[in-house]
N, C-alpha and C positions, 0 to 999 in steps of 0.2 A: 569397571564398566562391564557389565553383562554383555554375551554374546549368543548367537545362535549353537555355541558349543554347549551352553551350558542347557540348553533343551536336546531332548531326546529327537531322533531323525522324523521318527514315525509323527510326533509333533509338530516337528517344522512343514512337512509335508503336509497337514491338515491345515496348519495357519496359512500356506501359500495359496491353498487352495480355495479358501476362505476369503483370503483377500485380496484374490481375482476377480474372485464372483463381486464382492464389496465395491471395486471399481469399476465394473462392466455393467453392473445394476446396482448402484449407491442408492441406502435407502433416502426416503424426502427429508432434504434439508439435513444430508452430513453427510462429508466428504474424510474416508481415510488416507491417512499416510502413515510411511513406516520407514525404517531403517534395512536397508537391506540388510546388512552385518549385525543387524539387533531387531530379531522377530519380539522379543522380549519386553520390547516397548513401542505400544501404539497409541500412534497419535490421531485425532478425530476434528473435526472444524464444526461445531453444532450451531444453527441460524437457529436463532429464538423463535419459537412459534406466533405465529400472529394470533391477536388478541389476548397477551401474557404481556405482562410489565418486560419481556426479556423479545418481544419481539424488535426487529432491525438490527439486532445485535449477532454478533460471533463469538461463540465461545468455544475455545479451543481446550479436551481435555486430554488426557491419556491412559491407557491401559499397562498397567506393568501385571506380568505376566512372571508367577513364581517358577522353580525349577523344577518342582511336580505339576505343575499344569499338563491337564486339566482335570487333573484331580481336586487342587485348590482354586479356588476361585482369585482371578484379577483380580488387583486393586486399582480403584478409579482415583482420580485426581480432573477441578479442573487446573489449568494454567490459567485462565483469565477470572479476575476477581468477580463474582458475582453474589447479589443478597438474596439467600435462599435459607428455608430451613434445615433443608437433608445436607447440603455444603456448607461446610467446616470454612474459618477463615485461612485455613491452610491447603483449600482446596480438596480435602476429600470428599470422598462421594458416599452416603449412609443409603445405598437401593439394600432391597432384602434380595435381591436376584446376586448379589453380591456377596453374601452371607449365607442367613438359612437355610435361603431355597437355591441353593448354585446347584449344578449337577453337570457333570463332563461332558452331557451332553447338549448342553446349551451353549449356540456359538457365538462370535462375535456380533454378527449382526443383531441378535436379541438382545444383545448387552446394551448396544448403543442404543438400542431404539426406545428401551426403557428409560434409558438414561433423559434421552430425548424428553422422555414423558413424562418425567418426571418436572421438567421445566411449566407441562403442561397442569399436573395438578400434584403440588405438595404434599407431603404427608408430617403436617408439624405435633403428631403426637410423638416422632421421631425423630427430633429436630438434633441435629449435632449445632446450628448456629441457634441459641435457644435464645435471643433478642427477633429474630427475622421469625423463628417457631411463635413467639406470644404473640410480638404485631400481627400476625396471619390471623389469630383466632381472636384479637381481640378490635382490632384499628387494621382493618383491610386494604381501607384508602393508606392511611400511612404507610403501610409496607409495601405496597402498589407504587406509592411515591420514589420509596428507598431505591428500590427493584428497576425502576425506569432511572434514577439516578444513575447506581452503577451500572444499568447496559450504555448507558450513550455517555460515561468517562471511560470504563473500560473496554467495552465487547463491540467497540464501534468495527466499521467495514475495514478490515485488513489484508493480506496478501492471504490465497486459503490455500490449502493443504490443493498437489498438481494429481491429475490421474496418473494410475501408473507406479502405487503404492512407492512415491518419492517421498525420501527424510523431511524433516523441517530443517535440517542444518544442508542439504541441497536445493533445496528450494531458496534460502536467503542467499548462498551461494550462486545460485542463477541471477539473482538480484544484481547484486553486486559486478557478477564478469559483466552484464547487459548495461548497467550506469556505466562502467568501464569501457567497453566498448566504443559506446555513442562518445564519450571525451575522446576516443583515441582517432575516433573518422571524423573529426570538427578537424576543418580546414584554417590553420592559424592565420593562412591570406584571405578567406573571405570567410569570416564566421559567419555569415547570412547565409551561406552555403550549405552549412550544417543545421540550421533551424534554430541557430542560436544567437543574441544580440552580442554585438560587440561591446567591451567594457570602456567604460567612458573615459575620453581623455581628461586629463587637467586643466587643457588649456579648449578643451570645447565648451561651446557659447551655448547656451540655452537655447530652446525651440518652441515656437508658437504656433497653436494649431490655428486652421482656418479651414471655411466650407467653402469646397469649390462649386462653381455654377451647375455640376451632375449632384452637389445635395450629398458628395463624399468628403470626409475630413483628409486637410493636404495639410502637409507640416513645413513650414518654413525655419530652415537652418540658417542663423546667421554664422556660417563658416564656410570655408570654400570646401571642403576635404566632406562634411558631412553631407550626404546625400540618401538619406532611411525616409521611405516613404508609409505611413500608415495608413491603411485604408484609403489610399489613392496614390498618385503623382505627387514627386517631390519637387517644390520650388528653390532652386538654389540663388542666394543671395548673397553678391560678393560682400565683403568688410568695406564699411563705410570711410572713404577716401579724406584728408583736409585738404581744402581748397587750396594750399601753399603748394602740395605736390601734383595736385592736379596743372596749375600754372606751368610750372617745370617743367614735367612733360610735354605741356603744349607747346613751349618755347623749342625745347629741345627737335620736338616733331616739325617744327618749322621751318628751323635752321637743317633738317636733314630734309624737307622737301627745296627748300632754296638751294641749296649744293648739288641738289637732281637738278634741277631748273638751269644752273649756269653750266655743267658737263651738257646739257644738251645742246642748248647754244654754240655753244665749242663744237659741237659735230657740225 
């Protein structure tokens, strides 16, 4: 794995500088990140331009950056599968700002923004996918078709690249401790407490909803323990009694009000 040793100081010093400026003014519709401990690879989040088969999409690429930069030009890659003609099914990138015409002096943000532009208008006399290169020139709607296929299976809305030139491997990282978090402050005694539902017993009875006379839905539990109310007030419903135990009791309740009755007499 590459690191910032393997770039010269005076380099690393123009990339940080580079990709300050990149997050304090991102160019329209791309956002960078990077690796602290590897300036040697950056990562980009490109939103498909609108009115392009690749608008509403995210396409995340990256820049690797050789050990003589900027003398040698990056090589692009994206990470998300897209049908284009200048990207390769392996994700490389064929711009000529990449090749013939690179020069030390053109910086990152020119890179991306081409890159960018290149989603805007193809160039399939230099196609590296040379199936998405012919569709282009010959069946436009078909590759229009293709093109909106693979943005909305793969380039759909995802977590994008944080300000603040953070990794993609701290960023999932943030992900993760925060799903983690929220399970560790759920309260085991009252999961409604934490915005979470409780998990269903075995022996809970099914629930019917109903509208109450304010025109809200009330949910009637037939159990005595479950009281979840949705969109309103919850009606609780004891478990329906047999008449055999219901007798019982009455008998029993009688015999302890008769034994009240004769203690009083006695006083």
């Amino acid at each position: 794995m590459a690191t910032n040793e393997n770039l010269p100081p005076n380099v690393i010093k123009q990339l940080a500088k580079e990709l300050k400026n990149l997050d304090e003014t991102p160019p329209e519709g791309i956002k960078v990140g990077v690796n602290d401990d590897d300036f040697s690879t950056i990562y980009a989040d490109i939103e498909g331009p609108a009115g392009t088969p690749y608008e509403n999409g995210v396409f995340r690429m990256k820049l690797i950056l050789s050990h003589d930069f900027p003398q040698s030009p990056p090589k692009g890659y994206f990470l998300t599968k897209i049908f284009h003609p200048n990207i390769a099914i392996n994700g490389e990138i064929c711009v000529n700002t990449l090749k013939k015409d690179w020069s030390p002096s053109v910086g990152l943000r020119h890179v991306l923004l081409v890159v960018r532009c290149l989603l805007i208008e193809p160039f399939p006399e230099s196609a590296l996918n040379e199936q998405a290169g012919k569709m282009l020139l010959e069946n436009y709607e078909e590759y229009a078709r293709l093109a909106r296929l693979y943005t909305g299976i793969h380039a759909k809305q995802k977590a994008k690249l944080k300000h603040g030139a953070i990794s993609e491997s701290k960023t999932a990282l943030n992900v993760d401790q925060t799903n983690t978090t929220s399970g560790q402050n759920a309260d085991p005694k009252n999961p409604l407490a934490s915005g979470g539902l409780p998990l269903p017993s075995p022996l809970a009875t099914p629930m019917a909803a109903s509208k109450g006379t304010t025109g809200q839905e009330q949910v009637t539990v037939a159990g005595p323990l479950n009281e979840i109310g949705i969109g309103g007030s919850a009606e609780v419903v004891p478990p329906p009694k047999k008449e055999g135990v219901l007798n019982i009791k009455a008998q029993s309740d009688k015999k302890k009000i008769d034994a009240r009755k004769k203690s009083l007499k006695r006083l």
